[in-house]
C-alpha positions as CSV (number, residue, x, y, z in Angstrom):
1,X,-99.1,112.7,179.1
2,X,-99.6,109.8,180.8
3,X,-101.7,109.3,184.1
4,X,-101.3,106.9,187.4
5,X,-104.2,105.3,186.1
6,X,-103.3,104.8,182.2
7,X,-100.2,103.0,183.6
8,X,-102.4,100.4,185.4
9,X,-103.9,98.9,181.7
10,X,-100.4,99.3,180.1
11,X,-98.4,96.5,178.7
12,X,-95.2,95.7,180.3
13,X,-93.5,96.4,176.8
14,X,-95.4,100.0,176.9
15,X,-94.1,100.8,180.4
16,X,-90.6,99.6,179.8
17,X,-90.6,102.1,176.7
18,X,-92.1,105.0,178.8
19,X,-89.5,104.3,181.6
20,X,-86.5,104.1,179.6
21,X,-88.0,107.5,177.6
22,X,-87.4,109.4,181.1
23,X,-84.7,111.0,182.6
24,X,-85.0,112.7,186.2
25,X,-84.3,116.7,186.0
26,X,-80.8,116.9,187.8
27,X,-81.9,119.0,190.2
28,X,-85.0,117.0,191.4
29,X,-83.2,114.3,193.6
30,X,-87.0,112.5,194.5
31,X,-87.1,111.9,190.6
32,X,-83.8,110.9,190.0
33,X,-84.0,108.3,193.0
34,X,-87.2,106.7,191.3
35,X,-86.1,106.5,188.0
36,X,-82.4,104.5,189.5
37,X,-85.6,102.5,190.9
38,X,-87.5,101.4,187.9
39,X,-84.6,101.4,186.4
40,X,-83.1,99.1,188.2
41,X,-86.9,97.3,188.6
42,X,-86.8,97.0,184.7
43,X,-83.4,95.2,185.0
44,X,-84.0,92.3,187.6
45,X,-87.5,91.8,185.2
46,X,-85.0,91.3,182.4
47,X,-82.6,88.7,184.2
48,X,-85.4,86.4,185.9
49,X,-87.4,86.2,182.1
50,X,-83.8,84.5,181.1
């Protein structure tokens, strides 16, 4: 399991695999709002490397 403080020394390409690995529990509407976040985090990234 990964820690707050692993995810400090990770790579970008490390936390963009871990992030897209996750999926919120349905019924947990705190996780499902943070992975739309980083989701969505991940995609604006994407668009200003272009």
């Amino acid at each position: 399991m990964t820690t707050p403080v692993a995810v400090r020394y990770m790579s970008r390409a490390e936390i963009e695999r871990l992030m897209y690995s996750l999926n919120a529990s349905p019924d947990n509407q705190e996780a499902q709002l943070f992975e739309a976040l980083v989701r969505r985090l991940l995609e604006i990234m994407e668009q200003e490397a272009r």
